[in-house]
Backbone as CSV, one residue per row, in Angstrom:
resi,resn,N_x,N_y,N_z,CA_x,CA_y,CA_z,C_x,C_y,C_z
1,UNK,83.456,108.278,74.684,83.020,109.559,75.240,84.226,110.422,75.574
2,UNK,83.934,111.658,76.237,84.822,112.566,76.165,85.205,112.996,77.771
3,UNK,85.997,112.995,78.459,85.853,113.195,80.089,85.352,114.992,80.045
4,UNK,84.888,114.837,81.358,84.236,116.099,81.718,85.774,117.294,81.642
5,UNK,85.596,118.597,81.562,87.030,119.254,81.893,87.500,119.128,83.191
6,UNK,88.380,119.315,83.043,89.593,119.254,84.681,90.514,120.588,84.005
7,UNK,90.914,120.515,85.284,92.386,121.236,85.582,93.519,120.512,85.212
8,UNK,94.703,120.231,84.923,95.628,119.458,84.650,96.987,119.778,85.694
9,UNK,97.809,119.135,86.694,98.710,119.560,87.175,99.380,118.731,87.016
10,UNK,100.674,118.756,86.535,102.109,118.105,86.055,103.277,118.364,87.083
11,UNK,103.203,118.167,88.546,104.197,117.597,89.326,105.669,117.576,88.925
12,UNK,106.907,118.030,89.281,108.001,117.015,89.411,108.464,116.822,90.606
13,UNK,108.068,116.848,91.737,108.519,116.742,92.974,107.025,116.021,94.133
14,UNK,107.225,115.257,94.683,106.473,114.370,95.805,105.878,115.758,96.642
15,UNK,106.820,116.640,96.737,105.639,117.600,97.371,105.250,118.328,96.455
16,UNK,105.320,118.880,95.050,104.710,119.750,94.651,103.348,119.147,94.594
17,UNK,103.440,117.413,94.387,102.486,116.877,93.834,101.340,116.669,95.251
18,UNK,102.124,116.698,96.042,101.150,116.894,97.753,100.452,118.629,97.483
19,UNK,101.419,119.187,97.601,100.775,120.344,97.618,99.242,120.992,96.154
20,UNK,99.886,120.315,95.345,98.648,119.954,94.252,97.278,119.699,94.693
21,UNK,97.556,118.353,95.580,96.325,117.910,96.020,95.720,118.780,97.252
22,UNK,96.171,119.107,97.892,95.543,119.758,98.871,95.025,121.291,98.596
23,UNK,95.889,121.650,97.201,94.833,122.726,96.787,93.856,122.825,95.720
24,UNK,93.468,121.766,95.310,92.747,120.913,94.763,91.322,120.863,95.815
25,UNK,91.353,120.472,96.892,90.179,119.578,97.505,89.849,118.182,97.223
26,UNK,88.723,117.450,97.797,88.704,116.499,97.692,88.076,115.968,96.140
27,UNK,87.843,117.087,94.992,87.803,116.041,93.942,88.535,116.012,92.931
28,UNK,89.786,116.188,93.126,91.289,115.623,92.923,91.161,114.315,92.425
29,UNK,92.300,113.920,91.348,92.411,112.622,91.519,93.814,112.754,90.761
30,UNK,94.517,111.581,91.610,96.011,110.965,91.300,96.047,110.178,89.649
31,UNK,96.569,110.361,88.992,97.359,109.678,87.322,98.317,109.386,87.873
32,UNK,98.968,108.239,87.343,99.845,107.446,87.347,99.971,106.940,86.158
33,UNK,100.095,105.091,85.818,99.996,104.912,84.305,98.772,105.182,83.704
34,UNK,97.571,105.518,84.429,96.156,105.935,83.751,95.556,104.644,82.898
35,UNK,95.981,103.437,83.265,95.550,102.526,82.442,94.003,101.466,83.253
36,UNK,93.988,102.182,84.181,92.662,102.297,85.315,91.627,103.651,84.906
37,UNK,92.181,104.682,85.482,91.965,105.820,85.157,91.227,106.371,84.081
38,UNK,91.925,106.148,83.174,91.539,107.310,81.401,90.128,106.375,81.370
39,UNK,90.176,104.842,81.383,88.732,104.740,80.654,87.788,105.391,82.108
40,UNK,87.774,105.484,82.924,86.793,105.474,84.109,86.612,106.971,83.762
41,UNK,87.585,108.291,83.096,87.375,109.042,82.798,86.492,109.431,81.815
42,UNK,86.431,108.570,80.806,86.064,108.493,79.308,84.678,108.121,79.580
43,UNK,84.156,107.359,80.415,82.889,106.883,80.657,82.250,107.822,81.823
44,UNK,82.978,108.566,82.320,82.323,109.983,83.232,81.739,109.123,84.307
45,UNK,82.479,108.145,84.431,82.176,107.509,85.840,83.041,108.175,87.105
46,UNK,83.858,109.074,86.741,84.524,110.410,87.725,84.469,111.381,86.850
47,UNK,84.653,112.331,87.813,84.592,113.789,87.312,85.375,114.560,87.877
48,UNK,86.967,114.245,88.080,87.088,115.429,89.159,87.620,116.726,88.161
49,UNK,87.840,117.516,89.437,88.274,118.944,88.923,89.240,119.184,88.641
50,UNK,90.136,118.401,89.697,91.753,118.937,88.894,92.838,117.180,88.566
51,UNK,93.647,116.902,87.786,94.140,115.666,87.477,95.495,115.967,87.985
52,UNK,96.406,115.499,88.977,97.495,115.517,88.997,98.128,114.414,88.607
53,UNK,98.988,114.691,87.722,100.183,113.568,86.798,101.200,113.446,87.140
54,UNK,101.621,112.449,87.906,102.992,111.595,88.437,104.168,111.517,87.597
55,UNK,103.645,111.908,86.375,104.778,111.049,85.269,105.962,111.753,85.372
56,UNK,105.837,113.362,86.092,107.183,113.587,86.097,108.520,113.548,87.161
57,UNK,107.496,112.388,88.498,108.414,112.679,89.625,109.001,111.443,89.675
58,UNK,110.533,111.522,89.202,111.591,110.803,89.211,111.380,109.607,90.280
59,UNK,111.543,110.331,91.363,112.185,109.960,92.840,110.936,108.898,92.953
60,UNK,109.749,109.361,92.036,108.999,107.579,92.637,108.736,105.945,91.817
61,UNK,110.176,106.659,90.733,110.565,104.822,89.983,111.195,104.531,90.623
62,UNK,111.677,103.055,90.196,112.718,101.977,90.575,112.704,101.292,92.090
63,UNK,113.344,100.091,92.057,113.429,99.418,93.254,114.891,99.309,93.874
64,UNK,114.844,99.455,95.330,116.363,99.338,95.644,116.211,98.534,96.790
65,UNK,117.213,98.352,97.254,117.108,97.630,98.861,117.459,98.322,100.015
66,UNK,116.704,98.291,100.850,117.631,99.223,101.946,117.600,98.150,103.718
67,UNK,118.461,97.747,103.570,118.528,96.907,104.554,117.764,95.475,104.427
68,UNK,117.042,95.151,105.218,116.051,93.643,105.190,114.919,93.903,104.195
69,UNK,114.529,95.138,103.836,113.688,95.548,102.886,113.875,95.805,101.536
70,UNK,112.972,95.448,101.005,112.913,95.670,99.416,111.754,97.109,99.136
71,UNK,112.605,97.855,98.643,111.676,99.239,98.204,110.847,99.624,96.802
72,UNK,109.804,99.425,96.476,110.018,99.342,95.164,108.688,100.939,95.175
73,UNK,109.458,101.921,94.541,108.468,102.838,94.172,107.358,102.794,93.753
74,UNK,106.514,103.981,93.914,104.756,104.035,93.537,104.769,103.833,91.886
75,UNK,105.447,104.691,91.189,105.406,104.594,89.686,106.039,103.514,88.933
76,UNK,106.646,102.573,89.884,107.656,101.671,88.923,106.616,100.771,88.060
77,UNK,106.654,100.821,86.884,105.782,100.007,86.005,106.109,98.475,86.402
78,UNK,104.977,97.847,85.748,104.800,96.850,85.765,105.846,95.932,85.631
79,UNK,106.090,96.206,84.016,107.352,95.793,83.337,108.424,95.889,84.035
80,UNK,109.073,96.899,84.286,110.231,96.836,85.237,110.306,96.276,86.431
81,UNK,108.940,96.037,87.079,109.085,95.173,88.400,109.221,93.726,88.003
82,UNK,108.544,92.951,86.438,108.609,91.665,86.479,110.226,91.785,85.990
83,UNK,111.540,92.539,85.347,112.454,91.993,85.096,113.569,92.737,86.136
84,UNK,113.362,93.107,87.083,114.125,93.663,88.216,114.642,92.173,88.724
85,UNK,116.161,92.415,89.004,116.588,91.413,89.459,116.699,91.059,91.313
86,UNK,116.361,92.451,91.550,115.948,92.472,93.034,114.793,92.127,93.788
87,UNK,113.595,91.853,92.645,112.191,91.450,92.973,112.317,89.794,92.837
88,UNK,113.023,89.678,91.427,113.055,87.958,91.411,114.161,87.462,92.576
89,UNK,115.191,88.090,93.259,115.950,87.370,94.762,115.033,87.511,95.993
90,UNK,114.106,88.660,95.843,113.918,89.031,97.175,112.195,88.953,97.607
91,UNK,111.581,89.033,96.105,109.974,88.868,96.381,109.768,88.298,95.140
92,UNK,109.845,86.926,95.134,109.671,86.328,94.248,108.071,86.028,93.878
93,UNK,107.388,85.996,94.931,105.885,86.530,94.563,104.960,87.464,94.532
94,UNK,105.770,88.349,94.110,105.572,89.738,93.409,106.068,89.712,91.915
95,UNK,106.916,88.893,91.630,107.451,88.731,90.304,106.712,87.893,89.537
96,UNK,105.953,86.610,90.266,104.806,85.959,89.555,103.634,86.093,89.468
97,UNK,103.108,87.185,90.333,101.928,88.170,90.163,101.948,88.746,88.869
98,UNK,103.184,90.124,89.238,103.059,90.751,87.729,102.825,89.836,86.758
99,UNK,104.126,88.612,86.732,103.874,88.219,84.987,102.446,88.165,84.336
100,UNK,101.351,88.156,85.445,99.727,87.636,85.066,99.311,88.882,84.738
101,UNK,99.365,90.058,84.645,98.651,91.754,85.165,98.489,91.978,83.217
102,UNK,97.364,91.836,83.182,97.268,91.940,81.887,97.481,91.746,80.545
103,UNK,98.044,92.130,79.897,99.151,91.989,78.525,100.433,93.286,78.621
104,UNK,101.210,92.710,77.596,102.365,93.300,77.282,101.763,94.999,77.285
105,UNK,101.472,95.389,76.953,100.801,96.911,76.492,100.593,97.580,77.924
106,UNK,100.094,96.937,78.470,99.613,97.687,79.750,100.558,97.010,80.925
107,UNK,101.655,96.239,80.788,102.547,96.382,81.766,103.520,97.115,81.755
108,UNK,103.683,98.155,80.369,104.835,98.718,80.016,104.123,100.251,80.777
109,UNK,102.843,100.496,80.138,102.784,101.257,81.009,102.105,101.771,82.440
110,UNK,100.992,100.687,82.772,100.708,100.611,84.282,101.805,100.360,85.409
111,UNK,101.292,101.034,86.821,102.277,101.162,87.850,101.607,100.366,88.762
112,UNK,102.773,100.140,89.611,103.228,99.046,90.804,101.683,99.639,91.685
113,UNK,102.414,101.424,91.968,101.524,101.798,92.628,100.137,102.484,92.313
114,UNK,99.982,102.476,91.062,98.356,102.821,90.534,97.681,101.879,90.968
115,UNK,98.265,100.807,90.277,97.344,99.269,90.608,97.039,99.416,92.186
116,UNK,97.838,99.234,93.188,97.655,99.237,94.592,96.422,100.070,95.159
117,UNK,96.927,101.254,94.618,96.263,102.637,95.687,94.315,102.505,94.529
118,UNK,94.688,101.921,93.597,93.122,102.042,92.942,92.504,100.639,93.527
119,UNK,93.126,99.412,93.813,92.094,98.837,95.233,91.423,97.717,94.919
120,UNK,91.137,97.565,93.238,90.245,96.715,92.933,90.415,95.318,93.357
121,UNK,89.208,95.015,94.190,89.600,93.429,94.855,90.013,92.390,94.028
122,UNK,89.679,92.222,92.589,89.830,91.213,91.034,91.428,91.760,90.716
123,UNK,92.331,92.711,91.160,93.637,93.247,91.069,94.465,91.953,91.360
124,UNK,95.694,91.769,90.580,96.393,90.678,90.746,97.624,91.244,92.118
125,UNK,97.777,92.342,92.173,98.806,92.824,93.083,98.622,93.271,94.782
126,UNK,97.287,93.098,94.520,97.453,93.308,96.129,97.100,92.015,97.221
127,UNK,96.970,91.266,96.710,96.910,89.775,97.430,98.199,89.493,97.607
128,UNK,99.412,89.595,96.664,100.737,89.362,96.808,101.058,90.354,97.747
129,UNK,100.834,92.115,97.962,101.503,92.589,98.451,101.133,92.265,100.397
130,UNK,99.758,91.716,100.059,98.916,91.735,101.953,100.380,90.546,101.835
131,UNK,100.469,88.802,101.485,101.016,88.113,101.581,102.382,88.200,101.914
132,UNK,103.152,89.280,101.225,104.323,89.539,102.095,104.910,90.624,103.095
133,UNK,103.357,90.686,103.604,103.476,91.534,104.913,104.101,93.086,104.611
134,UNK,104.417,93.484,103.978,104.614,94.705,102.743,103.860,95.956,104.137
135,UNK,104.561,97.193,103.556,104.228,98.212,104.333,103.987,99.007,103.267
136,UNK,103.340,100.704,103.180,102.709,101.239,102.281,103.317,102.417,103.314
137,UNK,104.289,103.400,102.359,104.500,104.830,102.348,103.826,105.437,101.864
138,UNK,102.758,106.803,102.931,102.043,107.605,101.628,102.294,109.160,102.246
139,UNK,102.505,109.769,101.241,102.725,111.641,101.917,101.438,112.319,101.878
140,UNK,101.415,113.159,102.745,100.385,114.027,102.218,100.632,115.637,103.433
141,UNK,99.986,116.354,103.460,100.365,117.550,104.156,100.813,117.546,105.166
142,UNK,101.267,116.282,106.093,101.534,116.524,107.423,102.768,115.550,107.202
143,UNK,103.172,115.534,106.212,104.615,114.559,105.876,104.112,113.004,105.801
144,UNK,105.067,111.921,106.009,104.926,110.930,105.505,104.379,109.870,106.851
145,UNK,103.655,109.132,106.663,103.185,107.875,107.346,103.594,106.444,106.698
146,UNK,103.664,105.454,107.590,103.830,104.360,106.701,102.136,103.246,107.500
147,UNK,101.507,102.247,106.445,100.608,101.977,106.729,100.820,100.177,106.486
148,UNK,100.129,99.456,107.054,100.793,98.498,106.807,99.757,97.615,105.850
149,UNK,100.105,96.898,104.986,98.961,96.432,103.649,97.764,95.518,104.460
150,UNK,97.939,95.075,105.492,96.938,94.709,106.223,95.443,95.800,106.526
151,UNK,96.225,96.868,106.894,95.715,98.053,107.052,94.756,99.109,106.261
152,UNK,96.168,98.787,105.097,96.051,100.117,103.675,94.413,99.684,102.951
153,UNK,94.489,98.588,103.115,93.127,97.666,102.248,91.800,97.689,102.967
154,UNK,90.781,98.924,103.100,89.495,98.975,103.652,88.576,98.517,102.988
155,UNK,88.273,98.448,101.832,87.057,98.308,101.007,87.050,98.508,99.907
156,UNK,85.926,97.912,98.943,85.971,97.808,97.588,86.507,99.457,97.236
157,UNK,87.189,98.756,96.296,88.225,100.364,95.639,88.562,101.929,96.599
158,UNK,88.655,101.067,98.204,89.012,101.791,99.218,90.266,101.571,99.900
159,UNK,90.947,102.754,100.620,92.234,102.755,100.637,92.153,103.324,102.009
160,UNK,93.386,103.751,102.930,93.668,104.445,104.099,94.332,105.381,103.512
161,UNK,94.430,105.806,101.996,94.600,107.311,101.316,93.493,108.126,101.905
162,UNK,94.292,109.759,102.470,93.222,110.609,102.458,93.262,111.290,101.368
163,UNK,92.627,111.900,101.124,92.337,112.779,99.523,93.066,113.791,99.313
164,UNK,93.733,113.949,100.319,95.734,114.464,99.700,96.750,114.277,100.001
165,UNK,96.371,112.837,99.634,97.980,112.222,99.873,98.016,111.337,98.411
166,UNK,99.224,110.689,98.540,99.315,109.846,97.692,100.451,108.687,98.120
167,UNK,100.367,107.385,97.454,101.102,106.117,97.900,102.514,106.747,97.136
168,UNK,103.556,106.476,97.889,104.802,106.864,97.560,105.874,105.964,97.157
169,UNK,105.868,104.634,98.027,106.376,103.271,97.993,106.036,102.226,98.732
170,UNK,106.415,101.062,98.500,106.100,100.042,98.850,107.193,99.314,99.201
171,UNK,107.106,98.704,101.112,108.272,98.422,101.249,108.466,96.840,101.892
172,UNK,108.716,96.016,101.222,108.873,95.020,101.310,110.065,94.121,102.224
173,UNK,109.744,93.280,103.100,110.405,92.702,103.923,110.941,91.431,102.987
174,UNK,112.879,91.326,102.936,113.224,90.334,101.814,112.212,89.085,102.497
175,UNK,112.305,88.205,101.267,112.157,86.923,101.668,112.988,86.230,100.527
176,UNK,113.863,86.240,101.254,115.394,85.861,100.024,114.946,84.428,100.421
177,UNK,115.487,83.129,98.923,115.262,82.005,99.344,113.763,81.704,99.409
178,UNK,112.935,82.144,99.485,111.757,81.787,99.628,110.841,81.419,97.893
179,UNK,110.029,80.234,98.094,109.541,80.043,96.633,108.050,80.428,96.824
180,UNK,107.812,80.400,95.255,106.806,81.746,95.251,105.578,80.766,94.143
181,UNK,104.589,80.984,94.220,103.708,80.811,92.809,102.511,81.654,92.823
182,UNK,101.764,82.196,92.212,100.675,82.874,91.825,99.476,82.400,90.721
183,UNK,98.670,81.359,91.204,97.814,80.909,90.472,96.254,81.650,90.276
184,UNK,95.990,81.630,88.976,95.165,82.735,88.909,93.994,81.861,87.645
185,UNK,92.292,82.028,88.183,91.749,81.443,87.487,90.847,83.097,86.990
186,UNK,90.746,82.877,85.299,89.830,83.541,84.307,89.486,82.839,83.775
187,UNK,88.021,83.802,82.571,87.457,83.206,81.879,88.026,83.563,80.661
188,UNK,88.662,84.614,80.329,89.729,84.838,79.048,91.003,85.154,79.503
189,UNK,91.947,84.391,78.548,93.501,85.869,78.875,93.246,87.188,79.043
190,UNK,94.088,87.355,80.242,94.572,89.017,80.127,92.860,89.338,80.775
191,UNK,92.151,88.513,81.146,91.303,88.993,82.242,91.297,89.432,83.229
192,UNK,90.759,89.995,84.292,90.498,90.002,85.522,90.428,88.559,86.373
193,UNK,91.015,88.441,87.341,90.910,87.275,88.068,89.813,86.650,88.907
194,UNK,88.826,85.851,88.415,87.697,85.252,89.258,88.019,85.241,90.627
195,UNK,89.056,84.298,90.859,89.878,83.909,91.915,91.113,83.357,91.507
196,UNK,92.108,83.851,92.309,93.396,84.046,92.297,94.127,83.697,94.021
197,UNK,95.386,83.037,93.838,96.127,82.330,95.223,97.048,83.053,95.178
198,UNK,97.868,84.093,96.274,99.031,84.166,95.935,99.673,83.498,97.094
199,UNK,101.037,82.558,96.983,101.710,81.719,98.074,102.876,81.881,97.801
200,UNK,103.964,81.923,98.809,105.035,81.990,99.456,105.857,81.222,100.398
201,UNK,106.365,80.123,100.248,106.889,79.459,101.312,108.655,79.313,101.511
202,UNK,108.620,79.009,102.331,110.145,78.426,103.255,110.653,77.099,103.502
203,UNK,111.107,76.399,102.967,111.559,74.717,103.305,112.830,74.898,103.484
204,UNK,112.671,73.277,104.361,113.932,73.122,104.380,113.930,72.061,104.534
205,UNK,114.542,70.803,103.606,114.392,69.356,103.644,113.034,68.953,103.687
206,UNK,112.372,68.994,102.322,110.851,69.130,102.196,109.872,69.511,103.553
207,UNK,110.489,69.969,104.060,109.611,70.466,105.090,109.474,71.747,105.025
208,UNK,107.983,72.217,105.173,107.557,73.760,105.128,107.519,74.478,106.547
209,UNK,108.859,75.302,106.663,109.151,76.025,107.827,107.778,77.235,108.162
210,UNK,108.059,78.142,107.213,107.009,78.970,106.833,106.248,79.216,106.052
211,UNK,104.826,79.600,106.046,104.370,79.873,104.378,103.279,81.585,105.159
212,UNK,103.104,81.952,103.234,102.214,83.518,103.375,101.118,82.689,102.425
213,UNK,99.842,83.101,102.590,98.615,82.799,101.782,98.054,83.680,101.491
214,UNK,97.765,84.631,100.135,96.619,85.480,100.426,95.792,85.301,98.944
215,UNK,94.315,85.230,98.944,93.618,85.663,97.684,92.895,86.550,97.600
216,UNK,92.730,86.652,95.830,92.381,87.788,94.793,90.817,87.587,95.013
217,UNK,90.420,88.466,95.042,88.686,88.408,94.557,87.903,87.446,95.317
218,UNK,88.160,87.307,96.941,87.441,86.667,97.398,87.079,87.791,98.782
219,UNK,86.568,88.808,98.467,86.109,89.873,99.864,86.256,90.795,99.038
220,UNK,85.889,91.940,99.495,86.399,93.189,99.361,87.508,94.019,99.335
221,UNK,88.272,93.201,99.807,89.475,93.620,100.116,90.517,92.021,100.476
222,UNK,91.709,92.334,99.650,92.830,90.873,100.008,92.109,89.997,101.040
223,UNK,92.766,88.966,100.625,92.212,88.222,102.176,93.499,86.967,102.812
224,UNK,93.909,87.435,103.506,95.008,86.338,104.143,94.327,84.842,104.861
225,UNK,94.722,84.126,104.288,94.362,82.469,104.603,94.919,82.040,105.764
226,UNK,94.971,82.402,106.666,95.406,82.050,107.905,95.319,80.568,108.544
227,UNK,94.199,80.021,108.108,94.066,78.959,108.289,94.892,77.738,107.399
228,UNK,95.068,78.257,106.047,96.205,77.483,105.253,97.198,77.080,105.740
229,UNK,97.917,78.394,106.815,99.448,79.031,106.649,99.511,77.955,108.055
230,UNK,98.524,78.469,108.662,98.916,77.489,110.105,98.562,75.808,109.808
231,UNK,98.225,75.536,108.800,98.263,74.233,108.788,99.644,73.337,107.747
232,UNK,99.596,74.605,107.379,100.699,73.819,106.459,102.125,74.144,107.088
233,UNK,102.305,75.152,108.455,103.793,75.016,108.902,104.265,73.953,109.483
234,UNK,105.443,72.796,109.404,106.263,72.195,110.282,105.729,70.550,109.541
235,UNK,104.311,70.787,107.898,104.622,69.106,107.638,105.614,69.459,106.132
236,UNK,105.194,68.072,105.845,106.103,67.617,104.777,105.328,68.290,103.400
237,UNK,105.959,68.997,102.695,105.345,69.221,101.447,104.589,67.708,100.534
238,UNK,104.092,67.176,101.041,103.325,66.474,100.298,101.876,66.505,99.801
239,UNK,101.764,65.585,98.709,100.243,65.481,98.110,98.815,66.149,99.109
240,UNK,99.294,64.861,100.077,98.000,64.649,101.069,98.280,65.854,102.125
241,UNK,99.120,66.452,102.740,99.177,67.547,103.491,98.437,69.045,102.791
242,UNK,99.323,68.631,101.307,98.889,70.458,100.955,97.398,70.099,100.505
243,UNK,96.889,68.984,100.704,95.290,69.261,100.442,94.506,69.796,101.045
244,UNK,94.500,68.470,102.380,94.307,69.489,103.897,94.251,70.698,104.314
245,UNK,95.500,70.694,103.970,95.940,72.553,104.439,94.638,73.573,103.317
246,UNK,94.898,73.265,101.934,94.085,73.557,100.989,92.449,73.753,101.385
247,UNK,91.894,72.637,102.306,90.387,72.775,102.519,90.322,74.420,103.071
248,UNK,91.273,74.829,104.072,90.812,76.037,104.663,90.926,76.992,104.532
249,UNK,91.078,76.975,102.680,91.306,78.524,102.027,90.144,79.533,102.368
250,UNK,88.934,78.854,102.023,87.609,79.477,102.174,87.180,80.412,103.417
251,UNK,88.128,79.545,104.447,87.442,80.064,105.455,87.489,81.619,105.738
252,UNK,86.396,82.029,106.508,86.201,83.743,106.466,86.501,84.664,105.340
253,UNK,86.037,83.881,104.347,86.169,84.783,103.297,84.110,84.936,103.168
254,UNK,84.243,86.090,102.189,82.801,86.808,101.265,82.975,87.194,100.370
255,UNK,82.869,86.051,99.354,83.261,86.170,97.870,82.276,87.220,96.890
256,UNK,82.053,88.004,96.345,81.005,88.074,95.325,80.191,87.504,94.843
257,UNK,79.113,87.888,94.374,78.249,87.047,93.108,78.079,88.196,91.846
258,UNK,78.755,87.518,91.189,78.408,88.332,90.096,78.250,87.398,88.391
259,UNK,78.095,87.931,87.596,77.611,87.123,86.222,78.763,85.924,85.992
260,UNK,79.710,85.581,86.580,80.627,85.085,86.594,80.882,83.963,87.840
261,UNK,80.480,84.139,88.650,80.663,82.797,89.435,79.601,83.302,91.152
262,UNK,78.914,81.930,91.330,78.178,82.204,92.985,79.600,82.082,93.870
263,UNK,78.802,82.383,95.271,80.087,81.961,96.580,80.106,80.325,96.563
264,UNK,79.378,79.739,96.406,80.052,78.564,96.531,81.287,78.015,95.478
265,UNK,80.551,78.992,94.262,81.925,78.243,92.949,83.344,78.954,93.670
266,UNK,83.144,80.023,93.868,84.200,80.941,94.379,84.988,80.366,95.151
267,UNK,84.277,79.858,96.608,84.989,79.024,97.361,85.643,77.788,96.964
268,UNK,84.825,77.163,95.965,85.715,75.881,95.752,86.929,76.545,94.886
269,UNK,86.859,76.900,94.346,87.888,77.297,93.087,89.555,77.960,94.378
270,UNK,88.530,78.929,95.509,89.832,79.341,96.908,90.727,77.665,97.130
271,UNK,89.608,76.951,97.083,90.182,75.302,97.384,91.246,74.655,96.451
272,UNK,90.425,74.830,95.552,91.356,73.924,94.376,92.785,74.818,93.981
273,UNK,92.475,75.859,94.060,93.752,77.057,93.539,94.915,76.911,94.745
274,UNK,94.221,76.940,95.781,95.594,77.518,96.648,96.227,75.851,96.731
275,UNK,95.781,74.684,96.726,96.483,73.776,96.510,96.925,74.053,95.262
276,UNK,96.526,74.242,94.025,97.686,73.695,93.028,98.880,75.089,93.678
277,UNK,98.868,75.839,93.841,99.525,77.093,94.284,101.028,76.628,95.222
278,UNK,99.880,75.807,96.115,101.294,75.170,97.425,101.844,74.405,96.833
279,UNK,101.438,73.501,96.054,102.111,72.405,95.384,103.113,72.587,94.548
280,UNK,102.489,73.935,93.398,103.616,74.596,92.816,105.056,75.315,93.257
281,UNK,104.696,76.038,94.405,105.605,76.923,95.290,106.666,75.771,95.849
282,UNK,106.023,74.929,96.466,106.712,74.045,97.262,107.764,72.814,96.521
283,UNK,107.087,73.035,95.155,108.057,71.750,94.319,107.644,70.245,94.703
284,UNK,106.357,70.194,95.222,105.553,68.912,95.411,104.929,68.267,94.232
């Protein structure tokens, strides 16, 4: 199909592209890599009036460091976040997220921050970003706020974006040293994730100082395993511990039902995943 007409606005500056939106109104919508976007357009499942296009504002690629934080811009593609050498020292499970985000084609050109700010709970990137406690820069007419990914994440394909603003960066607290895995169950490659683990831990002499837990597609929105994290700090990375710890992925989660799996498969699969996940991370 053919999208309804729009307006087209081509940005090169974070505020022209604020000021875009706010004279726009609320049925605006943000482009980025459009690899979300164009089909939802094409199927006239949106309609807005005017399209503002990111592609030309510099200032929101690349990742840098600025102090204890890792910065990685709204537009930085996919691709460039899995071979950044500052993501594999410093958020190493953000680097094993991406590698899963589709195929080659659409990591070259989908963004860090399309993926984020579009929300979808089956998204491989925002379970990693709740997990490392990650903060969310977004501008909009009254200058910049920062939101924290705990926060940013309200509801299915809902955000703490108001409808003229936009996500600017993403700012990550290092976790230098820290090992990472991202286990992710589909029913084809290059799917969407049924359920997905993302984990993060800290040892030191097989012992797990700290760990982050969060999964894909089990709520509406990320869901941090709290109950994992506190069971698995201060034992021994072993078999029989990370199982344990493993039973209490489920807890307070509200998985979906859809043609693809009930809440109970859902939950077991939170079970079985985030153990192989710890086991992996941890080198058990």
């Amino acid at each position: 199909m053919i999208p309804a007409p729009f307006e087209y606005v081509r940005p090169s500056t974070v505020d022209e592209a604020v000021q875009a939106l706010a004279s726009a109104g609320e049925d605006a919508k943000v482009i980025a890599g459009g690899q979300s976007l164009l089909p939802v357009l094409r199927m006239r499942l949106a309609a807005p009036t005017t399209l503002v296009d990111l592609g030309r504002v510099a200032e929101l690629r690349g990742v840098r460091e600025d102090g204890d934080e890792l910065v990685v811009g709204a537009m930085t593609t996919h691709y460039d976040v899995q071979r950044d050498p500052l993501v594999a020292s410093h958020a190493a499970l953000l680097k094993e997220a991406t590698d899963t985000v589709a195929d080659p084609q659409i990591r070259h050109r989908g963004t860090f921050g399309g993926a984020i700010a579009h929300a979808d709970p089956a998204g491989d990137l925002l379970a990693p970003v709740l997990a490392l406690d990650a903060s969310l820069v977004v501008a909009g007419p009254s200058g910049r706020r920062t939101v924290p990914a705990a926060e940013f994440f309200q509801d299915l394909f809902t955000t703490a974006l108001g409808p003229d603003e936009l996500l600017v960066e993403v700012r990550i607290p290092k976790h230098t040293g820290w090992r990472a895995h991202y286990e992710k169950f589909n029913r084809v490659a290059q799917a969407w994730s049924m359920v997905a683990v993302a984990v993060t831990v800290r040892t030191e002499a097989g012992v797990i100082e700290e760990a982050r837990v969060a999964l894909t597609n089990m709520g509406s929105t990320p869901v941090r395993a709290t109950g994992v994290e506190s069971a698995l700090v201060g034992v021994q990375a072993s078999a029989d511990s990370i199982r344990a710890a493993a039973e209490h992925a489920a807890e307070g989660t509200n998985p979906p039902v859809d043609s693809n799996a009930d809440v109970e498969y859902r939950r077991h699969l939170a079970r079985v995943l985030t153990g192989r996940a710890i086991a992996a991370a941890a080198g058990a």
